[in-house]
LONU-465133 format. One record per residue: residue number from 1; x, y, z of N, C-alpha, C in turn. Coordinates in nm, 3 decimals. Layout:
BEGIN
ATOM seq    n.px    n.py    n.pz   ca.px   ca.py   ca.pz    c.px    c.py    c.pz
ATOM NUM       X       Y       Z       X       Y       Z       X       Y       Z
...
! end
This chain:
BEGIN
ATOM seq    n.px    n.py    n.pz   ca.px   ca.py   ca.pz    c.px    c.py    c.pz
ATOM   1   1.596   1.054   2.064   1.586   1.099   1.927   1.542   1.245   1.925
ATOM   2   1.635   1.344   1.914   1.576   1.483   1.906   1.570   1.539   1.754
ATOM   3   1.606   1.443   1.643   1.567   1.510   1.507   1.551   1.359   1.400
ATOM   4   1.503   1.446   1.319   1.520   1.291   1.197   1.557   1.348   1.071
ATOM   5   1.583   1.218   0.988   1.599   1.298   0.847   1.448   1.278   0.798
ATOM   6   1.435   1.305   0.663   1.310   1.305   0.601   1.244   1.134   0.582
ATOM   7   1.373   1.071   0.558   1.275   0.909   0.519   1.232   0.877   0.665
ATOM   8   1.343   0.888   0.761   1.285   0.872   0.899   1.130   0.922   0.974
ATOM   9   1.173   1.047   0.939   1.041   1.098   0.940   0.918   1.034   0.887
ATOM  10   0.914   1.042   0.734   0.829   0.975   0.614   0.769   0.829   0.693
ATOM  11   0.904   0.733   0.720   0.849   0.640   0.793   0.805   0.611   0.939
ATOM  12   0.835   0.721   1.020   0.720   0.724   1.145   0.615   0.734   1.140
ATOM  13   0.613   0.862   1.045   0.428   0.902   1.009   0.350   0.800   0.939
ATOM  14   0.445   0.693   0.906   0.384   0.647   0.789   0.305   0.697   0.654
ATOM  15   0.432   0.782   0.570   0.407   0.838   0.459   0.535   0.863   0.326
ATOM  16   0.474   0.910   0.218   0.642   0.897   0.140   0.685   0.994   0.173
ATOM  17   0.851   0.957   0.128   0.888   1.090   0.160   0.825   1.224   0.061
ATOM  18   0.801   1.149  -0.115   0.748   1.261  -0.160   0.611   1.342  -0.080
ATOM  19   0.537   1.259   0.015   0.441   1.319   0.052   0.483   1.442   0.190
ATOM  20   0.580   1.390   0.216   0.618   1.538   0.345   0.702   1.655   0.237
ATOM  21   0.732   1.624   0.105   0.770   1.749   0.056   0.650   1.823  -0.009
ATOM  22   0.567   1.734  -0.034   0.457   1.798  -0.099   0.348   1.912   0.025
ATOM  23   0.358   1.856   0.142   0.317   1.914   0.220   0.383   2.021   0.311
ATOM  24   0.527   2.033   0.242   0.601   2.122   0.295   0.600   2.222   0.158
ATOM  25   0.554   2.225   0.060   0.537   2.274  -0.055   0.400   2.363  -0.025
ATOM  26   0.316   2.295   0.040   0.174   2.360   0.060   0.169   2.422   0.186
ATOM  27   0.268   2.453   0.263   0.290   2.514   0.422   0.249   2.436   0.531
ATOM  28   0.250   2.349   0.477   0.118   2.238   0.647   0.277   2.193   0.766
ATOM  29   0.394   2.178   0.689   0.507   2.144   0.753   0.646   2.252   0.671
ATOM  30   0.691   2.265   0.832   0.817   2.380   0.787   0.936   2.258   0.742
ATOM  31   1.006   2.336   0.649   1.114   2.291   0.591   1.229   2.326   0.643
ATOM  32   1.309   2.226   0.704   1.430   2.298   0.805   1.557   2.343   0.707
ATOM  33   1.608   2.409   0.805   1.714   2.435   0.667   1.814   2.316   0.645
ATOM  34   1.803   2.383   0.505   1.979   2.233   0.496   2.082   2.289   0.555
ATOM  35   2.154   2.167   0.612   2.310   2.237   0.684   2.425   2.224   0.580
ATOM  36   2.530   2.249   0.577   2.610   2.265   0.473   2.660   2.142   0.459
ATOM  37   2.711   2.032   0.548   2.669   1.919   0.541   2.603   1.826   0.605
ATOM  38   2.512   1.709   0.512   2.446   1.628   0.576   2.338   1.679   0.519
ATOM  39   2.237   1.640   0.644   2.065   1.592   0.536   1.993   1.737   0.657
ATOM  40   1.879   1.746   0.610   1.808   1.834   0.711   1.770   1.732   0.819
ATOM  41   1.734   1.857   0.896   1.703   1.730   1.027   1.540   1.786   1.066
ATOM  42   1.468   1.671   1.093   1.304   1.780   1.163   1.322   1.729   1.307
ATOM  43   1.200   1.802   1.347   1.168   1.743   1.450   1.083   1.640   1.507
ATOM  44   1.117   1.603   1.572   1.000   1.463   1.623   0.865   1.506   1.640
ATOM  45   0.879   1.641   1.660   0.715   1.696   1.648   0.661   1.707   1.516
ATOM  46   0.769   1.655   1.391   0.663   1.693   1.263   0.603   1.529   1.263
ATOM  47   0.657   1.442   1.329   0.580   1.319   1.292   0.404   1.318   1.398
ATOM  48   0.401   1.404   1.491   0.236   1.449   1.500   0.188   1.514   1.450
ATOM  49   0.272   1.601   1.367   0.211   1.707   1.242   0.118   1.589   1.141
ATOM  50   0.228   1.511   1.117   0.237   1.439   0.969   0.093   1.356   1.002
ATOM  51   0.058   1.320   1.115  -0.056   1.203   1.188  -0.193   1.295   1.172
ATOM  52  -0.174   1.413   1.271  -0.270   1.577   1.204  -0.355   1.554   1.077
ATOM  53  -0.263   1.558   1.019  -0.317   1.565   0.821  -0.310   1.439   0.831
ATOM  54  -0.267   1.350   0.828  -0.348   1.232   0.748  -0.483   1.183   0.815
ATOM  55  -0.493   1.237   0.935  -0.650   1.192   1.005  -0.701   1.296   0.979
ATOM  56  -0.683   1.420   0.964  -0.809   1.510   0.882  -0.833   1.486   0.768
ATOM  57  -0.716   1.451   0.654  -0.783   1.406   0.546  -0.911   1.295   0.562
ATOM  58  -0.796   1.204   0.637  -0.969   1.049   0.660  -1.069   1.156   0.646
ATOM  59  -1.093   1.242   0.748  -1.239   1.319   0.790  -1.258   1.362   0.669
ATOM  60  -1.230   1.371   0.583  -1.279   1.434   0.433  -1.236   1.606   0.466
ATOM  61  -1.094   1.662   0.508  -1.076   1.796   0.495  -0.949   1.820   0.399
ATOM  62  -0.987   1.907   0.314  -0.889   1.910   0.186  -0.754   2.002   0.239
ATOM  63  -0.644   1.969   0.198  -0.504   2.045   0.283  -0.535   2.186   0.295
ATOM  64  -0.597   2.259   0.215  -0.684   2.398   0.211  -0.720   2.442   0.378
ATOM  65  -0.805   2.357   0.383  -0.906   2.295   0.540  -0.834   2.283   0.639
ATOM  66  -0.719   2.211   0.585  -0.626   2.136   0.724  -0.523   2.275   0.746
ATOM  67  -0.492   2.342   0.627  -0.387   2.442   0.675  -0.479   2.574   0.770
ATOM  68  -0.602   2.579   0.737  -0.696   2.671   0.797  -0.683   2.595   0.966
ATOM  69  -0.722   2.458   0.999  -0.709   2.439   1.123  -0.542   2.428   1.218
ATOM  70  -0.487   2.359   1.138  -0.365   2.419   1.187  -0.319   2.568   1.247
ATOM  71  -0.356   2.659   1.126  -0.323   2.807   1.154  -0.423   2.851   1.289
ATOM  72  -0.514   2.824   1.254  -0.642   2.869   1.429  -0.539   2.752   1.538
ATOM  73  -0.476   2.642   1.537  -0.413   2.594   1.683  -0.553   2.544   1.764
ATOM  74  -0.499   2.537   1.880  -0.582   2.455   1.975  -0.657   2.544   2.039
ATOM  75  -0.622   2.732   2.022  -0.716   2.792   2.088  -0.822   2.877   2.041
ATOM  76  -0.884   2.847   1.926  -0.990   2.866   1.869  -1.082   2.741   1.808
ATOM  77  -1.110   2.739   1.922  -1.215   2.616   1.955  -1.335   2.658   1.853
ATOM  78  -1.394   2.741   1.895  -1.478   2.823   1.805  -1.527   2.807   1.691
ATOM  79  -1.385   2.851   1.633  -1.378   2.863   1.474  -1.345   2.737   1.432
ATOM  80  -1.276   2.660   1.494  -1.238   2.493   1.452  -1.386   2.459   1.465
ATOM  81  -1.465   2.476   1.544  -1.581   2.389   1.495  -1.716   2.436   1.429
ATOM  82  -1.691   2.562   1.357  -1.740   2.618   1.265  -1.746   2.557   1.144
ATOM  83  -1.570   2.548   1.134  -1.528   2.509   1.057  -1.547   2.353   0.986
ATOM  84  -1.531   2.288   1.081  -1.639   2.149   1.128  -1.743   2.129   1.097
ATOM  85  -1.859   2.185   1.150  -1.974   2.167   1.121  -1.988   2.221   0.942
ATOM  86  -1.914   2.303   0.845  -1.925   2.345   0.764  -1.888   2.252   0.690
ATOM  87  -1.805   2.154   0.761  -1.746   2.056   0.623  -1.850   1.890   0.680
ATOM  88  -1.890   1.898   0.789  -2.027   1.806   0.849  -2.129   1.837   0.730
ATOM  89  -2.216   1.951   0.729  -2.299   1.975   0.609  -2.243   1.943   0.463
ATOM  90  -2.141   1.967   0.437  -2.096   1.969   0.276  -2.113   1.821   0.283
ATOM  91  -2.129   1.686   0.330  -2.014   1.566   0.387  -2.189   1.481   0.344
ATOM  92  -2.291   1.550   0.430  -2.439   1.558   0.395  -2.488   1.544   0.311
ATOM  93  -2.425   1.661   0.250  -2.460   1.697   0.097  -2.440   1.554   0.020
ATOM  94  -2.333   1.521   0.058  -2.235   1.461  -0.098  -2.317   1.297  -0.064
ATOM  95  -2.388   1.275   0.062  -2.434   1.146   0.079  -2.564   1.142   0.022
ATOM  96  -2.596   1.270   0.022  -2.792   1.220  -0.041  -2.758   1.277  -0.195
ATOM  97  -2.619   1.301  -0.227  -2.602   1.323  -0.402  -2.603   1.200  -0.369
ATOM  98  -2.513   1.098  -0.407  -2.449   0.954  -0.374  -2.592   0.849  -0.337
ATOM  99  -2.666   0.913  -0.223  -2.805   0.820  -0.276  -2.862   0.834  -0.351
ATOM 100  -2.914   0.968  -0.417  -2.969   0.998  -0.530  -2.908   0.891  -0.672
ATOM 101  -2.782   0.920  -0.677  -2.758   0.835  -0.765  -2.788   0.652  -0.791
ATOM 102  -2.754   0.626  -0.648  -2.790   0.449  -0.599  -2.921   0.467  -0.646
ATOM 103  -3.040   0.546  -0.592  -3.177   0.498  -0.633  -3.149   0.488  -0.757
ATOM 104  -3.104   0.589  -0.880  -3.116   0.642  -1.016  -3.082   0.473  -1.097
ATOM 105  -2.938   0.441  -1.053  -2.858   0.307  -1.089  -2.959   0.184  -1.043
ATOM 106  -3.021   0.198  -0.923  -3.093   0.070  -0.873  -3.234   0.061  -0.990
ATOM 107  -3.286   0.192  -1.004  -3.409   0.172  -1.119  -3.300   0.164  -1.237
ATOM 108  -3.236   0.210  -1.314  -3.185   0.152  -1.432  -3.172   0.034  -1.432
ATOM 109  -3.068  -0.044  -1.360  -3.065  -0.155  -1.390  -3.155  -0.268  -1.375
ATOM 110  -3.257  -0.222  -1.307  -3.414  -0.288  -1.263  -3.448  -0.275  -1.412
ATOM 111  -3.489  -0.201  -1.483  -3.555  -0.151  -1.647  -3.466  -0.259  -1.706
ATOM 112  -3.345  -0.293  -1.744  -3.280  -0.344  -1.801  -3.335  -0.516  -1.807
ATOM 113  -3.316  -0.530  -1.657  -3.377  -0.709  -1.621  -3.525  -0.700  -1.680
ATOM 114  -3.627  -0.584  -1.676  -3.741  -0.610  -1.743  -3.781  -0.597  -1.839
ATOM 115  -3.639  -0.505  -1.925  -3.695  -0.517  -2.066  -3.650  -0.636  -2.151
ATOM 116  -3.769  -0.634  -2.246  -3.762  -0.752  -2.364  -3.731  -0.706  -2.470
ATOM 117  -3.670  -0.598  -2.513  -3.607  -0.540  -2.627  -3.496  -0.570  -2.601
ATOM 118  -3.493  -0.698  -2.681  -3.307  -0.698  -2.718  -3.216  -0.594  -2.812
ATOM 119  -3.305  -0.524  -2.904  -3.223  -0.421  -2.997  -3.229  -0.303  -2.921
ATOM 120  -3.305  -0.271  -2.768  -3.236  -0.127  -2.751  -3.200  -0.133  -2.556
ATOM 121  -3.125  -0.062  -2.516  -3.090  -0.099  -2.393  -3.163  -0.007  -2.270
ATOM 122  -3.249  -0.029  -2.178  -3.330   0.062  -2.135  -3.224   0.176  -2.065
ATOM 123  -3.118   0.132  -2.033  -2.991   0.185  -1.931  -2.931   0.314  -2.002
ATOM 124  -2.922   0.276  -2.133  -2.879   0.373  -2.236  -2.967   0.467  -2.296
ATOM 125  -3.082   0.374  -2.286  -3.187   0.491  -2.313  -3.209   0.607  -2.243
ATOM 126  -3.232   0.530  -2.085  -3.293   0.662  -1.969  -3.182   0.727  -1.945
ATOM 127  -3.005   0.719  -1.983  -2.910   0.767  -1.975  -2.964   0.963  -2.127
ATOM 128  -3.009   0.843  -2.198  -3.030   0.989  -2.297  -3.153   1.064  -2.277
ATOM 129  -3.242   1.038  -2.219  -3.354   1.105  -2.158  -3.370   1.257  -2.167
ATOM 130  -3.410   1.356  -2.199  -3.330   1.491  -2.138  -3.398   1.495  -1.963
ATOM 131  -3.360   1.582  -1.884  -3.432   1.552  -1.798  -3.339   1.477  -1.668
ATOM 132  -3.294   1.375  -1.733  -3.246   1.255  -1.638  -3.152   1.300  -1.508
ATOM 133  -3.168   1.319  -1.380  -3.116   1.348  -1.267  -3.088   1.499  -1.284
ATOM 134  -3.159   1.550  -1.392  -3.148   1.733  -1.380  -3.067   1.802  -1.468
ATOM 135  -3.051   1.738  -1.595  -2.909   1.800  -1.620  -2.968   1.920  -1.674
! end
């Protein structure tokens, strides 16, 4: 197999086909040319492209991210894990927002089971608070 068409493709990588145009829209994959007839053809190397991006996305890197590591290649080790550790911290970040909130939700709905005011809701209340998680 030295080429594919696009669904071929789409279905090695396991992806739609709208998703390899969308990513050929954003530069992450070259667009071969069309021939005058017939379908374009890629290469069998875009279906490790296509594997590339969908396991950096898992890692939480936005196509932004992924076209930045792509463009550095395999020999800027360096900067790939600069780059890394920069989206490691952001990744940090977003887990002690995310606990912050679990504690916030775990005491609301704790207030709720202990209050005995049926006419007002403690959940809705500490929601109107000013104050409440910083706003």
């Amino acid at each position: 197999m030295k080429s594919l068409t696009i669904g071929r493709l789409a279905k090695q990588a396991d992806v739609n086909i709208e998703t390899v145009r969308h990513y050929q829209r954003q530069g992450l994959i070259m667009e071969p040319a069309k021939p005058e007839h017939g379908f374009r053809q890629y290469p069998v190397s875009a279906i490790d492209r296509l594997r590339f991006i969908k396991r950096a996305k898992k890692l939480g890197f936005s196509l932004k991210e992924i076209k930045q590591l792509l463009e550095l290649g395999g020999s800027h080790c360096k900067d790939i894990q600069i780059l890394a550790e920069e989206k490691q911290r952001r990744i940090h970040q977003q887990i002690e927002g995310l606990r912050t909130i679990q504690l916030a939700l775990d005491e609301m709905i704790s207030s709720c089971k202990t209050s005995e005011n049926a006419d007002q809701c403690a959940f809705i209340d500490t929601l109107c608070q000013k104050g409440f998680l910083d706003d």
